[in-house]
N, C-alpha and C positions, 0 to 999 in steps of 0.2 A: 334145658337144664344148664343154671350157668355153674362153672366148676371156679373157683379163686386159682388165683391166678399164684403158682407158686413156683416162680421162678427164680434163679439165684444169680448171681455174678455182676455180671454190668446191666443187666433190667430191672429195671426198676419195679415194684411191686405195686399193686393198685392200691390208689389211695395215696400214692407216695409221690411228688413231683420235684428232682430238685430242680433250686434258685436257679442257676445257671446251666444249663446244657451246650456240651460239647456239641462242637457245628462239624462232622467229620474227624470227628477223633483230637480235637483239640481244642482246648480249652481256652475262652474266650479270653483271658488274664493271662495266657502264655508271654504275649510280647512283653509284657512289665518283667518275669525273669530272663528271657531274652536280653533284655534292654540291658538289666544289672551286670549280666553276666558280660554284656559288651564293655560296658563301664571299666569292670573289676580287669578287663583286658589289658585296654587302653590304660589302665594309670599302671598297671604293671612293667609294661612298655616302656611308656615315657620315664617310671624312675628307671628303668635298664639300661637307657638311655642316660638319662641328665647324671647317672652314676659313677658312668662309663667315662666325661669330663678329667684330663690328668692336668695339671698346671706343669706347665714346661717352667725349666730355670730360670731362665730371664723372669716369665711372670711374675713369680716369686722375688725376685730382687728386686723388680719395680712394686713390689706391694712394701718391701722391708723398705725401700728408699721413699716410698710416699708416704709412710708411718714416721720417716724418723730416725729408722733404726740402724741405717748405715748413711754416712757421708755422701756429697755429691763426690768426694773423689774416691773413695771404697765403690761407690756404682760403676764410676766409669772404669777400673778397673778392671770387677769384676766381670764388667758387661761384656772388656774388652778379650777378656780370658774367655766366655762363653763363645763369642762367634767365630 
């Protein structure tokens, strides 16, 4: 006498096959959110990082003095006062 199969939870019922089965409890399309989540890491990181960049003094007055916006003798002044 066959009895149907009436089971519940993670068994599948007969007649019911899915697409994809888990090979050990883990599901064959695991590594692609793996993969994302390594991603979403790494750019996290890198802007904490490239963030983190502070422009020292000097910098700064060689960007004002390559713009323009102060004198070669305002540079060397101030350059002289920075060091």
């Amino acid at each position: 006498m066959d009895m149907p199969l009436r089971m519940t939870g993670h068994v599948a019922r007969e007649g019911f096959k899915p697409a994809l089965k888990p090979f050990m409890g883990v599901h064959p399309y695991s590594w692609v959110f793996q993969l994302l989540i390594l991603i979403a890491v790494g750019l996290i990181i890198y802007w904490v990082i490239r963030g983190n960049k502070k422009e020292s003094a000097l910098d700064i007055v060689k960007k004002r003095y390559a713009n323009g916006e102060i004198t070669s003798k305002e540079f060397k002044k101030i350059k002289k006062e920075l060091a």
